[in-house]
DONU-149865 format. One line per 4 residues: number of its first residue (from 1); their letters; for each residue x, y, z of C-alpha. Coordinates in nm, 4 decimals. Each point is the difference from the previous one (the first is absolute). Layout:
N
NUM = a = X/Y/Z  ...
//
This chain:
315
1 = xxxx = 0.9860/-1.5982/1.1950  -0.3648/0.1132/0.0413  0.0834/0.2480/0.2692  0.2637/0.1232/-0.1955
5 = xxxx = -0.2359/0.0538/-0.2935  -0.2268/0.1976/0.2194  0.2619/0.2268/0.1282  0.0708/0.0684/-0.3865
9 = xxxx = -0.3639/0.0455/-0.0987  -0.0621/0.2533/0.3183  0.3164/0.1575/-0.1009  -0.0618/0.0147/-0.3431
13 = xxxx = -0.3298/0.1204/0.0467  0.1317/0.2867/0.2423  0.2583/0.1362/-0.2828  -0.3285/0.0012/-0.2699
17 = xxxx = -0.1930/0.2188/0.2284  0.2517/0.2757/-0.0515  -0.0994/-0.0102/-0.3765  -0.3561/0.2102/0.0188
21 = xxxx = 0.1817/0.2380/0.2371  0.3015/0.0751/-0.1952  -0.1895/0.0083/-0.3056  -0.1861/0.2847/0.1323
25 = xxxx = 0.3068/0.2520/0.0501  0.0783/-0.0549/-0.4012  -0.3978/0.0692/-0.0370  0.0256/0.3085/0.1552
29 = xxxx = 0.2778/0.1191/-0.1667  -0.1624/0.0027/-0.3130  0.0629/-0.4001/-0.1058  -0.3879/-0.1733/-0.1196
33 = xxxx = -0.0218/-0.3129/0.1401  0.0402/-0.2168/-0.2702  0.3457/0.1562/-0.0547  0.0795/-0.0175/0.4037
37 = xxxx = -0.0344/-0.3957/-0.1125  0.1855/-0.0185/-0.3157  0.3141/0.2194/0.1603  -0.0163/-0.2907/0.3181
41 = xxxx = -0.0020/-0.2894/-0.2607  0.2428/0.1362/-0.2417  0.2748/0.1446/0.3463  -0.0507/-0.3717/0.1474
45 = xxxx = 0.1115/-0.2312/-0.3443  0.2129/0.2255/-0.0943  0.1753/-0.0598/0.3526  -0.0712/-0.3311/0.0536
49 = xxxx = 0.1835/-0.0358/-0.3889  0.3123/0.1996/0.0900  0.0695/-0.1937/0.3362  -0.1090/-0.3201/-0.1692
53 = xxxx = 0.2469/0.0672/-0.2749  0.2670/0.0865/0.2058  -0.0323/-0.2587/0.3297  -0.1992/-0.2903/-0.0966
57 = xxxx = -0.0118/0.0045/-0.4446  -0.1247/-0.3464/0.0091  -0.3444/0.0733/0.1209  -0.0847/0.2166/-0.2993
61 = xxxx = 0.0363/-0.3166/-0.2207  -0.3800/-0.0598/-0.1142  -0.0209/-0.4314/-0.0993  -0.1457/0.0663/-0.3681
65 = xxxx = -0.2925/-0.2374/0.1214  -0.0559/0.2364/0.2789  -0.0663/0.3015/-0.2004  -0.3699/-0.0037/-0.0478
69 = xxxx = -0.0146/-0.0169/0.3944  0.1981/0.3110/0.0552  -0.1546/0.2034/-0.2764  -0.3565/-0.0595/0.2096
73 = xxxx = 0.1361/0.0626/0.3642  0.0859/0.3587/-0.1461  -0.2959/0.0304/-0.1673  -0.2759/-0.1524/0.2036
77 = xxxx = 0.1963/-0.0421/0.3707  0.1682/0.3390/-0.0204  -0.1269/0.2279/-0.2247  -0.3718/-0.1263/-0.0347
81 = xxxx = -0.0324/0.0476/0.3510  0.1023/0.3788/0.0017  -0.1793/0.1381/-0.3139  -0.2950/-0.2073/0.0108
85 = xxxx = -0.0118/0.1426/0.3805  0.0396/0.3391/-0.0362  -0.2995/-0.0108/-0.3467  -0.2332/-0.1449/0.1975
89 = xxxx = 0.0246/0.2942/0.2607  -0.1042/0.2135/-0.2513  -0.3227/-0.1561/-0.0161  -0.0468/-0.1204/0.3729
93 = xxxx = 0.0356/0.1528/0.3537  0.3667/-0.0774/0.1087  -0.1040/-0.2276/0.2763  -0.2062/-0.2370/-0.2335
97 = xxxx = 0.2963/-0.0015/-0.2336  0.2294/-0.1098/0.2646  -0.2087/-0.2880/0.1241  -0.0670/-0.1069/-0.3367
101 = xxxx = 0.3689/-0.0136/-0.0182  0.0348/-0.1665/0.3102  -0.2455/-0.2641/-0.0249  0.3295/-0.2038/-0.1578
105 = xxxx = -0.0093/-0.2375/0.2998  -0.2975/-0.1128/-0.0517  0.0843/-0.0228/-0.3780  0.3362/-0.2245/0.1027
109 = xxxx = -0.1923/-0.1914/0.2246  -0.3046/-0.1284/-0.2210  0.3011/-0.0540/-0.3151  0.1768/-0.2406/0.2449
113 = xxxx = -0.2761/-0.1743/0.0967  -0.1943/-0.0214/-0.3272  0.2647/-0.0251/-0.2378  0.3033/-0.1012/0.1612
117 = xxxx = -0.2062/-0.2519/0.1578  0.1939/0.0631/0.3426  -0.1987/-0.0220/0.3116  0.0939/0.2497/0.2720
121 = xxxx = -0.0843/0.0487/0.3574  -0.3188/0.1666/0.0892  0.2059/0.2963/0.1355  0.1163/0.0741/-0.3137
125 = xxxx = -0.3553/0.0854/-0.1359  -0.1560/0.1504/0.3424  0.3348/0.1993/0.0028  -0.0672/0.1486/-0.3781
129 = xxxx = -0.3460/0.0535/0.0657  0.0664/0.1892/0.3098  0.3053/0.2192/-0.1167  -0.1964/0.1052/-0.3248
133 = xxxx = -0.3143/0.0876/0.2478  0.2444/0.2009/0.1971  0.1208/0.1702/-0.2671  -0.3497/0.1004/-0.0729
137 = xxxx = -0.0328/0.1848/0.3062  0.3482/0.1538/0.0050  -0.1333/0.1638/-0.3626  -0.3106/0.0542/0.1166
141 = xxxx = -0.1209/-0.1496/-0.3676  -0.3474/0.1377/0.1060  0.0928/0.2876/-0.0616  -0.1333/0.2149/-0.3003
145 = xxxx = -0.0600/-0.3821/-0.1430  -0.1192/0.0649/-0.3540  -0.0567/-0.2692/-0.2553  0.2508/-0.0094/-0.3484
149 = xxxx = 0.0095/-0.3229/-0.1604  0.3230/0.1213/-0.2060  0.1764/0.1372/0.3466  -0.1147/-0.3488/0.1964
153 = xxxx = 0.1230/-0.1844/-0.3378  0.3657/0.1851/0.0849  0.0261/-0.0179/0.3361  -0.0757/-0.3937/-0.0301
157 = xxxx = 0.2786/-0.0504/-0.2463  0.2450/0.1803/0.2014  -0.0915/-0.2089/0.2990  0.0119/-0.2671/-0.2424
161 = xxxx = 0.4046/0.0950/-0.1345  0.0465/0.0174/0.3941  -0.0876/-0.3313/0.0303  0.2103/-0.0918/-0.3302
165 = xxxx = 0.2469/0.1655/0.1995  0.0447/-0.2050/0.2781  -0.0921/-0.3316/-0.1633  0.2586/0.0497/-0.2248
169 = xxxx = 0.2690/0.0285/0.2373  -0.1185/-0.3113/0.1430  0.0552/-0.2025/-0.3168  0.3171/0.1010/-0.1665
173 = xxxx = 0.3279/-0.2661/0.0219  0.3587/-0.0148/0.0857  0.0502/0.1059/-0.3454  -0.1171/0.3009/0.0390
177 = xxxx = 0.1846/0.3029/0.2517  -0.2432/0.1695/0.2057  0.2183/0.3294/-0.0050  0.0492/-0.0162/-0.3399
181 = xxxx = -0.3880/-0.0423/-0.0443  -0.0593/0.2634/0.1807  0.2418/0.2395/-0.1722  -0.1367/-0.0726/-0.3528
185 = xxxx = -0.3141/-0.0041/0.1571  -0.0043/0.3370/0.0901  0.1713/0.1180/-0.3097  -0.2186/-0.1860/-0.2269
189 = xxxx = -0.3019/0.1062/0.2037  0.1340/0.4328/-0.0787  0.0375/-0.1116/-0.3633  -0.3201/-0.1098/-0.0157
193 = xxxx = -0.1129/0.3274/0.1932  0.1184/0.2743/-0.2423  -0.2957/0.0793/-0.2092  -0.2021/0.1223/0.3514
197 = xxxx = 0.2841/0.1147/0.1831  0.1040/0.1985/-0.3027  0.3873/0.0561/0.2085  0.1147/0.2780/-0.2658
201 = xxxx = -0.2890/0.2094/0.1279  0.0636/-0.0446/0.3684  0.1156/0.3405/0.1516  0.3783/-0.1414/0.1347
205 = xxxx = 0.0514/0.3081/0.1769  -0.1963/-0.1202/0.2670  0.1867/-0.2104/0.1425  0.2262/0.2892/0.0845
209 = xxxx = -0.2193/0.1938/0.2660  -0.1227/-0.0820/0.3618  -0.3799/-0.0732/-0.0120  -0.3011/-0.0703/0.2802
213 = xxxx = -0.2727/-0.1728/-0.0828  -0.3144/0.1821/0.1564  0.0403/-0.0509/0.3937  0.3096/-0.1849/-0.0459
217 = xxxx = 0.3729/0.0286/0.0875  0.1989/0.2359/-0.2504  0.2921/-0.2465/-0.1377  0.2297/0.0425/-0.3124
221 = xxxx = -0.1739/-0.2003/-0.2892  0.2763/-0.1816/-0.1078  0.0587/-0.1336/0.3361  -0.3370/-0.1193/-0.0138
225 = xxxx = 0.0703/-0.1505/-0.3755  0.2788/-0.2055/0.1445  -0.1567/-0.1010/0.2987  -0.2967/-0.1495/-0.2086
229 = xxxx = 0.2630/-0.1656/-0.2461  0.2251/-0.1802/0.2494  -0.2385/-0.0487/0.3028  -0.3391/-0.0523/-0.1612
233 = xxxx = 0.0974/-0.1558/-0.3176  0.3299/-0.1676/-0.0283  0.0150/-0.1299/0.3749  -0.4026/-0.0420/-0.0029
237 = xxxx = -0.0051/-0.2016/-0.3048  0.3285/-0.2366/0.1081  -0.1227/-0.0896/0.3258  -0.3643/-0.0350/-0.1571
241 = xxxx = 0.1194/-0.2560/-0.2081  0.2033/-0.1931/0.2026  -0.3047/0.0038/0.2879  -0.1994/-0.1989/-0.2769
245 = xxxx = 0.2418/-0.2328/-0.1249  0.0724/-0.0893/0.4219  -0.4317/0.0029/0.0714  -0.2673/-0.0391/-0.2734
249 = xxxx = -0.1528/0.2478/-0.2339  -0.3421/-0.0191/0.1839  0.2016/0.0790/0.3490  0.2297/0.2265/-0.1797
253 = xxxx = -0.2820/0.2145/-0.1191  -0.2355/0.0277/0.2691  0.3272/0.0839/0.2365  0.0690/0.2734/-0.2937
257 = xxxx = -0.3792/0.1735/0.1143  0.2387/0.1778/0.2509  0.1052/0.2513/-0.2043  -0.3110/0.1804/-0.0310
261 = xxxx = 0.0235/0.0062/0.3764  0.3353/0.1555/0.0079  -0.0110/0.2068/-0.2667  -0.3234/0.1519/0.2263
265 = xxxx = 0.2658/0.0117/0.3211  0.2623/0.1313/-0.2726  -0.2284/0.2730/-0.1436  -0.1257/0.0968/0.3373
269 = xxxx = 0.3965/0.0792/0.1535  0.1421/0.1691/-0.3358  -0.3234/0.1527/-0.1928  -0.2338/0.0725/0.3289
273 = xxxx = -0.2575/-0.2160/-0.1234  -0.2369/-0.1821/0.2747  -0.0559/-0.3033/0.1544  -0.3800/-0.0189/0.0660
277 = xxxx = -0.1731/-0.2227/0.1876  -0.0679/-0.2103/-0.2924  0.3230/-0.0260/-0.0883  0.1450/-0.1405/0.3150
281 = xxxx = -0.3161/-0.2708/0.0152  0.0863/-0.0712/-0.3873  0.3643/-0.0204/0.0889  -0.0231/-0.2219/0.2476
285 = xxxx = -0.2133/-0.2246/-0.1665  0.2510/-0.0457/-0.2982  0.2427/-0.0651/0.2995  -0.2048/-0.2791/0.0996
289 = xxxx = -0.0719/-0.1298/-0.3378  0.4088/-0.0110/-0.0846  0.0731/-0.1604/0.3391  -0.2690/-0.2810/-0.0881
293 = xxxx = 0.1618/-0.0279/-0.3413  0.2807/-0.0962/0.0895  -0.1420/-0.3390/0.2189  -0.0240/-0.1052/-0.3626
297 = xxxx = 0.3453/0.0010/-0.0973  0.1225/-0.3425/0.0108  -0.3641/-0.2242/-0.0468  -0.0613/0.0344/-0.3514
301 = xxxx = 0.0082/-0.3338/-0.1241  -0.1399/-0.0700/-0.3552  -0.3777/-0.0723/-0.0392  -0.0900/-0.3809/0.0359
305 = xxxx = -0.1501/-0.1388/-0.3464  -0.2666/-0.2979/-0.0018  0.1904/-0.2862/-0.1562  -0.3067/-0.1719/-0.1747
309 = xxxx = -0.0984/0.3347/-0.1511  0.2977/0.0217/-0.1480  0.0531/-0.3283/-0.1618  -0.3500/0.0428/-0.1389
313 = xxx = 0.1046/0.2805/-0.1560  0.3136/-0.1244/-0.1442  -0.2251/-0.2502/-0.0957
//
């Protein structure tokens, strides 16, 4: 089971590293990025709803008691996480942004400990720690730092949603279909996107022409659109999902840090972008971090509470 859930989570994680990419072909045909999100959201439920509908109808039943929880996975698991994202890079240096973003293991971990009251394995922290680290260096988060309270504010609660995210998909119960969360997930999540993506302004007729971001490979843009939609989204979120439910959200999310990693390798075979020196060394210490994650998996064991204390206090 746990090895199974890591082959998900590294797959998973491999499929959303195409997103960035991908997204980048629709940018430079003329899409902003805000809109490059909304049209992956809204192509994704709106698939995941037909094939739902048509194959499996039963997990698009929502449990009336279960409708608060889907209405926040769209908007704080889904969507929070995207628009949240792309404000605060208006505000901070990309890299900063992302590792804000990406601190969510750490978030997942200290939730499960303090709240959840779970103990885990010392790997589990060391290998947050050291994944978010590497991700530092892989941004290079040095870089052009500059202080904004409102843009570190942002970035926090996206990293924050992230963690949401994965916690989330930890919790839910039989009752509940994780396709069919996902699908209204996503829809719910471009509902709730409309007023930034603003879809009746986005220029369509983009999607009809071949495009190259600057240094990249020339490829048709609705190739591109698809690829994002079925690769990094629908497959991406499925297997993302079902690597938490077989792990933990604290392993689940630190093993998730790969992304960034392979959206650099991604970006650097379709859109000639780079691999520095710092990004190997960053890369390869959110390797190590996920690796020594996953030692966790299975010795979680809830947090031992002093029985006198608490008879006092019932007291």
């Amino acid at each position: 089971m746990r090895y199974a859930g890591l082959a998900l989570a590294f797959v998973s994680s491999c499929c959303f590293a195409f997103s960035g990419p991908m997204a980048k072909y629709l940018i430079a045909a003329g899409l902003a990025p805000i809109e490059a999100v909304w049209t992956r959201m809204a192509g994704a439920g709106l698939l995941l709803l037909a094939v739902l509908a048509v194959v499996r109808p039963r997990a698009l039943r929502i449990p009336r008691s279960r409708l608060p929880f889907f209405a926040l996975y769209a908007i704080m698991a889904v969507a929070g996480v995207q628009a949240l994202y792309f404000v605060a890079i208006t505000r901070l240096p990309v890299g900063v942004a992302l590792l804000l973003e990406f601190m969510a293991p750490v978030m997942v971990v200290a939730w499960v400990r303090l709240i959840r009251k779970v103990r885990l394995a010392r790997a589990a922290y060391l290998g947050a720690v050291i994944a978010v680290v590497g991700l530092a260096i892989v941004v290079e988060a040095w870089q052009g730092l500059r202080l904004d309270a409102l843009g570190l504010l942002l970035g926090l609660l996206a990293g924050a949603c992230c963690a949401g995210y994965f916690l989330m998909n930890d919790s839910f119960g039989d009752d509940v279909d994780p396709l069919g969360l996902i699908a209204w997930g996503m829809a719910g999540a471009a509902l709730v996107l409309i007023p930034f993506a603003r879809p009746w302004n986005i220029p369509w007729d983009a999607f009809t022409v071949t495009a190259a971001p600057e240094g990249g490979l020339r490829l048709p843009v609705l190739g591109a659109y698809l690829w994002m939609v079925l690769i990094a989204t629908v497959i991406a979120y499925i297997l993302g999902v079902n690597a938490v439910r077989r792990l933990s959200a604290a392993v689940g999310a630190t093993v998730a840090s790969l992304e960034v990693i392979g959206g650099a390798v991604v970006a650097w075979a379709l859109v000639g972008e780079t691999l520095g020196v710092f990004q190997i060394v960053g890369g390869l210490l959110v390797l190590s971090g996920a690796l020594l994650a996953q030692t966790a998996t299975s010795s979680a064991q809830p947090a031992v509470i002093e029985e006198p204390q608490a008879v006092t206090a019932a007291g």
